[in-house]
C-alpha positions, 0 to 999 in steps of 0.5 A, spaced: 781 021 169 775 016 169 769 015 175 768 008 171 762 010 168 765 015 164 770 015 158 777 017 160 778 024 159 783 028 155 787 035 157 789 039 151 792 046 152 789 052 148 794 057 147 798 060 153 791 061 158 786 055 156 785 047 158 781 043 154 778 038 157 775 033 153 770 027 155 768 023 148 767 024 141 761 025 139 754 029 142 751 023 147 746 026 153 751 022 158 757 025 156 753 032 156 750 032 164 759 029 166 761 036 162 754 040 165 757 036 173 764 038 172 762 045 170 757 046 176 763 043 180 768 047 179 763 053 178 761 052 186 768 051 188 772 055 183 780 054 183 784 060 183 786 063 176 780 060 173 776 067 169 771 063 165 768 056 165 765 054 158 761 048 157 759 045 149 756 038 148 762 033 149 767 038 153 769 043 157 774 050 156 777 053 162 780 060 161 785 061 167 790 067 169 797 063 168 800 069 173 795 065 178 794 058 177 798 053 172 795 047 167 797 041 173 794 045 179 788 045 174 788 037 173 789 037 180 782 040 182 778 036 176 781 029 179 778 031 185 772 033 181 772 027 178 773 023 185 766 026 188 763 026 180 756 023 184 756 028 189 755 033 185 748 035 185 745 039 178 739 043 178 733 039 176 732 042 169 726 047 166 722 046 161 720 052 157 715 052 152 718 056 145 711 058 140 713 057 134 710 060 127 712 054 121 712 055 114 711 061 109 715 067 111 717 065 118 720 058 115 722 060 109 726 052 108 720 048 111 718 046 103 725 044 103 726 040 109 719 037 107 721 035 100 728 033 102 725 027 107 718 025 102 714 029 107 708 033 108 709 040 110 704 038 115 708 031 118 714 037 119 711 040 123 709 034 127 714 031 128 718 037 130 714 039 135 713 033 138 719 032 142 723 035 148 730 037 147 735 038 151 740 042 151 746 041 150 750 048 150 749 055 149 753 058 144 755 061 137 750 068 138 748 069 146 743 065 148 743 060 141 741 053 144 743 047 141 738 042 142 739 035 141 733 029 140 731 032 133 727 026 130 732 023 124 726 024 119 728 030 119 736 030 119 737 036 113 744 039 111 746 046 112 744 050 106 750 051 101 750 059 102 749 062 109 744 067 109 748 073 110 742 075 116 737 071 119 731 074 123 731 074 132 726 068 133 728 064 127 728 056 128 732 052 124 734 044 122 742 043 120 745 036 119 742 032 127 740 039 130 735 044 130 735 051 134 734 058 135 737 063 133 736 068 139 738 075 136 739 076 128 745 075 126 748 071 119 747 063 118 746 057 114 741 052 118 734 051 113 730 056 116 722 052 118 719 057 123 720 063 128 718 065 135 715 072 138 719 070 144 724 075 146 729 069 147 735 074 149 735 080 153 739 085 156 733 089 160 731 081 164 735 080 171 736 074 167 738 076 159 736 067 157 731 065 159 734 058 160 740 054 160 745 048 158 741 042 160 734 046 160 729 042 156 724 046 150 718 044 147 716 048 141 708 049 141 705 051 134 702 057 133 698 061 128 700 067 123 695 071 127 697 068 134 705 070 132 703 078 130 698 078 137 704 075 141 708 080 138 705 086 138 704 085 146 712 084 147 712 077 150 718 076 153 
């Protein structure tokens, strides 16, 4: 299946209730908005069956009831999707601003990131915070963002041995992609800092505070500033 401005997709079955469909190989903005479009599509006009649409960087996982529905009724509806891909209207992204206290004990790998690149601590915080990222899919913990655009100054490899517990808030480097690690959990990204936002909560009309194709701008703060934050419960 193809709009023309798009690589041919490819169809895989997961197990007895998963289609899998997959529209490149590699994590690329253009691909991700196709995979955000047809998510948003098939959200708006959900096919029977269909129990949970989940998008990632390239592709895109549709779990359905096989008593309802079947894998060819399912291609039908994305051929059709894919006919009227233009038409699809997605909600202009948010960007969300995300505090963020690097180095020292809320970044406790940034000296090692720094070293790795011949930087400055200073230069990777800078180079960090400057950019806006996009994101590309929500995943592994809720409300984990996985934000791409991360500078290639600061391409770092996942740590050898994952922590077996990393704080809520924690903002870390693995390989091309940095995130946020929303609630604690283990994990083996190279830790460089951390935010007093609560970025998930069950107690919120909306738990996330965004979602996939959302911007987020990291502002650096002070230890004085995190703690204030803090104490204050900033959600």
């Amino acid at each position: 299946m193809s709009n023309g401005l798009y690589e041919t997709s490819k169809i895989r079955v997961v197990g007895d209730r998963g289609l899998l469909v997959e529209y490149g190989d590699k994590i690329d903005p253009v691909v991700n908005k196709k995979v955000i479009s047809i998510a948003i599509g098939l959200e708006h006009d959900a096919p029977a069956g269909v129990i949970e649409i989940i998008p990632s960087y390239r592709s895109l996982l549709i779990v359905y009831d096989p008593s309802v529905t079947t894998t060819s009724a399912l291609q039908e509806s994305l051929n059709s999707l894919e006919k009227r891909l233009l038409e699809i209207e997605i909600p202009p992204p948010q960007t969300v601003g995300i505090p963020v206290c690097y180095g020292g004990e809320f970044g406790p790998d940034i000296q090692f990131v720094a070293e790795n690149h011949g930087l400055t601590v200073d230069a990777v915080i800078r180079l960090h915070s400057e950019p806006e990222y996009q994101i590309f899919m929500i995943g592994f913990t809720p409300g984990f963002p996985y934000l791409g655009g991360l500078p290639k100054e600061l391409h770092t490899p996942r740590q050898k041995t994952p922590r077996t517990q990393v704080l809520a808030g924690s903002v870390g480097i693995a390989n091309e992609q940095t995130g946020i690690y929303p609630v604690t959990s283990p994990g083996g990204w190279q830790l460089i800092g951390r935010t007093p936002l609560k970025l998930f909560d069950l107690e919120r009309p909306n738990p996330f505070l965004y979602q996939a194709g959302d911007r987020i701008r990291f502002k650096p703060i002070t230890p004085e500033e995190y703690r204030r934050l803090a104490e204050k419960g900033i959600k």
